[in-house]
N, C-alpha and C positions, 0 to 999 in steps of 0.2 A: 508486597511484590505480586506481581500479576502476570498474567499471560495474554496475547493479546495475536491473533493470523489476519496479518492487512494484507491487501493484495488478492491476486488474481490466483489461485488454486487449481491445479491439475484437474481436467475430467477423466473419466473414469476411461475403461477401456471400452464400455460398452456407450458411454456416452458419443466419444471420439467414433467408432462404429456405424451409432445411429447419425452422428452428423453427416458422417460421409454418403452415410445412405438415402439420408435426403438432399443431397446437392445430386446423386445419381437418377434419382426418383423412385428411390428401392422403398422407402418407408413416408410415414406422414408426420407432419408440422405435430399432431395431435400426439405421435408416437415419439417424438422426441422431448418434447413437452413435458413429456411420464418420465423419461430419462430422467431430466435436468433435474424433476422433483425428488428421484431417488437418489442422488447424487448430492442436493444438498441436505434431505432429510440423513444421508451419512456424515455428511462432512459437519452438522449438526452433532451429532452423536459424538461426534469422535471430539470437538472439540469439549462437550458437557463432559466426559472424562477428562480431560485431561485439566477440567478447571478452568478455563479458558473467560474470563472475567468480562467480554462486550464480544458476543456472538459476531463472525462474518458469515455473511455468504456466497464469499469464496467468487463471486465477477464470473459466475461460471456462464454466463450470457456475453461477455465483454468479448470482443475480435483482440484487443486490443488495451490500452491505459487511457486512451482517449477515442474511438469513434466513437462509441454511443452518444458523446456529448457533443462531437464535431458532427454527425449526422442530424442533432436536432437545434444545429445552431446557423443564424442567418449571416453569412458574412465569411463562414470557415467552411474547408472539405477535405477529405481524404488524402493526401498527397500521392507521390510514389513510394514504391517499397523500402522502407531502413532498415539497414542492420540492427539491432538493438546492442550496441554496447558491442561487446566481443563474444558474442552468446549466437550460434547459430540460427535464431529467431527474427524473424524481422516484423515490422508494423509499417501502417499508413503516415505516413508523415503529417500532420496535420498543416494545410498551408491556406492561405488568406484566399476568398473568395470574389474580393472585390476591393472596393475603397472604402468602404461604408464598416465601420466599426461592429465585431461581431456580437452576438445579442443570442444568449438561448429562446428557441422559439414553443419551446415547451419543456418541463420538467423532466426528468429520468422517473417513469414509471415503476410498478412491479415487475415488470418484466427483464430491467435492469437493478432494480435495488427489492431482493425480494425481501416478503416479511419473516420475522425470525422471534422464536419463543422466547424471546428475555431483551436484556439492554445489547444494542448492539453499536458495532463499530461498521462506519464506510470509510471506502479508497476514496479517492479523487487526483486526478494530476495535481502539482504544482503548478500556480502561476509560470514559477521560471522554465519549468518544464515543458505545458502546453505554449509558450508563447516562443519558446525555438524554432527561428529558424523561418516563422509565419511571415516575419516582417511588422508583427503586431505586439504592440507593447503589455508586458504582466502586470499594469495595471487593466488595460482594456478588456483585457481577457478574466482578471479579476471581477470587473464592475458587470461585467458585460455577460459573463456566460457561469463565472465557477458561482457566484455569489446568490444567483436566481436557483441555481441548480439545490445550492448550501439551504435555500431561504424553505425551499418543499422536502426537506430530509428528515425526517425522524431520527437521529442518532444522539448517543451518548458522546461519542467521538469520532472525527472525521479526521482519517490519516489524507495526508497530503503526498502523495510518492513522489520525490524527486532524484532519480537515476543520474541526471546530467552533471547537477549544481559542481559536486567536491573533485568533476573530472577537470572544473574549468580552469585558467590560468590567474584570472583575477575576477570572481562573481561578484557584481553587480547586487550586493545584497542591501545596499537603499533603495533602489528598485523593487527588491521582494519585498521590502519590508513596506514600501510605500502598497504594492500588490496585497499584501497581506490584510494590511488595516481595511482596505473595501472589505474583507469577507467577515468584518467584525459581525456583532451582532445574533450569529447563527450557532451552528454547534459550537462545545470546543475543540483546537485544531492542532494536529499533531501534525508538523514538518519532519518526514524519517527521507535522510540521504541513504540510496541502497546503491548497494557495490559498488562501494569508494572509498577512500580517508578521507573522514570527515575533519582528521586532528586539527590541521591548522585553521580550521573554520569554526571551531567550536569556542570559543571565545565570543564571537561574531554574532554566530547563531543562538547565544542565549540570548540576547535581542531582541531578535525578532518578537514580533505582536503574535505570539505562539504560547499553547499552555504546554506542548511537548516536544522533543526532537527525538529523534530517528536517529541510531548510529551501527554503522559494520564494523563490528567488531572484529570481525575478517580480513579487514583493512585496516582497521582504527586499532593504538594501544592504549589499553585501558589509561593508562599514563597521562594521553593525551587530554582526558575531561579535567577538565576543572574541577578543584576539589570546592565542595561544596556546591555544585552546580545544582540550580532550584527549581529547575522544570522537568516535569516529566520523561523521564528517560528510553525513549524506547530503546531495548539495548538487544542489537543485530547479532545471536549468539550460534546460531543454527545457520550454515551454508546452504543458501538453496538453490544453487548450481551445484555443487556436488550430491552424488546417490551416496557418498558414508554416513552414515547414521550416529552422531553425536554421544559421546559417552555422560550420561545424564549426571551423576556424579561430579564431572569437571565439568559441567556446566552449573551447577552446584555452589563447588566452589569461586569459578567469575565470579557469578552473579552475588555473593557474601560480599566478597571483595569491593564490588562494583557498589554494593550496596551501602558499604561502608562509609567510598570515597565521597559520594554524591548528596545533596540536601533535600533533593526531592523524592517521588518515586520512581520505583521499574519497574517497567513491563518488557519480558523475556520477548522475542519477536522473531521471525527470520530475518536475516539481512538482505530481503528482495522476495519478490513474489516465488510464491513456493511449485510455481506452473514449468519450472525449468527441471522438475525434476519428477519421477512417474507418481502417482498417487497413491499405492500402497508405502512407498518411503515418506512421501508427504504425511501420511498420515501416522507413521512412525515417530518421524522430526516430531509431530506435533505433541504425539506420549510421551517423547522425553522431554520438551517444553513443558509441560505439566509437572514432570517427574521434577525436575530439576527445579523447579519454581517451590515445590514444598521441600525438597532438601536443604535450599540455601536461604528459606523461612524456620527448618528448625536448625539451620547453623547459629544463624542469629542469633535464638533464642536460648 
């Protein structure tokens, strides 16, 4: 059993500070630069406590789950402001730029995927996710932009966030799955549906051309997985829209349980990016993520 922080992570209060102070012209590009690195040299630290098995780090440069990759892609742009879900947050919409099929026009840098002392884990949108809504199909957006971005990554494993998918009424998942096989070849790739029931989709989604899935547990009953289910579990135990702070203990015992039902492995996770909630709790969530990961390894045993 492992542990594993996908997603877009809280800045600190002093990072949030410094950003605003250079959109004023109070500080410099070079001064928030030092921010960012102390921000993730903690967010480093906290997860080597707590055990935390394929380092992030934490998208603390990201607006968003997608511009840095709609900003370096020919064909896609920024849209107008969306709500995100039912979460007082919004994001750029990403929407089509033209007729001409989109095409990453260069790789995501250090600036957006920094380097990290061990094996580590990247976010990336979904196919089904980034191609909402664009007019552009999750293959195109597969062949065209995730899969160049997949091809220059050094990772262990690449989570795929898809927020939309388990809200829809009927998903389109030979679509994802045709989406999915373009990005063969690259890391392995973990599909996690955040803040949603995934239940009646998960039959479906062991399918997929995926070595993992993603599940909210928050929404999902454990009931729901398939017994015996043989891919990687990331299993959505920690609410990260709420500031309650998880009793590690009964996250303990889930994840025994959880562990029991399933054939493959689990990896503890939040059920969605942990940026919804302030960064001393985030960083909370994440010790008893730890905690709880060695409790319901010595239940096991």
């Amino acid at each position: 059993m492992q542990v594993f922080i996908p997603g877009i992570y809280p800045r600190s209060e002093e990072l949030i500070q410094a950003t605003r102070d250079l959109d004023r012209g109070r500080t410099t590009v070079a001064a928030v630069d030092a921010q960012v690195d102390r921000d993730l040299e903690e967010l480093v630290a906290v997860q080597q406590q707590a055990g935390v098995g394929l380092l992030a780090d934490g998208m603390l440069r990201w607006q968003d789950l997608f511009r840095p990759l709609v900003q370096s892609a020919e064909g896609l742009e920024p849209g107008a402001l969306t709500r995100f879900l039912d979460t007082n947050t919004f994001y750029r919409a990403p929407k089509a730029a033209g007729p001409e099929a989109p095409s990453l026009r260069k790789p995501l840098d250090e600036h957006y995927v920094a380097q990290l002392p061990g094996p580590r884990l990247v976010t990336l949108p979904s196919p089904f996710a980034f191609a909402r809504g664009t007019g552009v199909s999750q293959q195109a957006i597969a062949e065209g932009v995730l899969a160049p971005a997949l091809a220059t990554l050094d990772a262990d494993l690449v989570v795929l966030s898809e927020p939309f998918l388990a809200r829809e009424q009927a998903p389109d998942l030979d679509a994802l799955a045709e989406a999915l096989d373009r990005l063969a070849g690259g890391p392995p790739l973990a599909l996690q549906l955040t803040f949603g029931d995934a239940g009646s989709l998960l039959p479906r989604l062991a399918g997929l051309p995926v070595q993992g899935i993603g599940v909210d547990f928050h929404a999902t009953r454990l009931e729901q997985v398939p017994e015996g289910f043989d891919k990687l579990l990331l299993a959505g135990v920690v609410d990260a829209r709420s500031s309650l702070v998880e009793d590690a203990e009964d996250l303990a015992g889930f994840a025994a349980g959880l562990g029991e039902r399933v054939g493959g492995d689990v990896a503890l996770v939040p059920n969605g990016d942990l940026q919804y909630v302030s960064e001393p709790i985030a960083r909370e969530k994440i010790a008893r993520l730890g905690a709880a990961t060695q409790g319901a390894v010595e239940a096991v045993a």
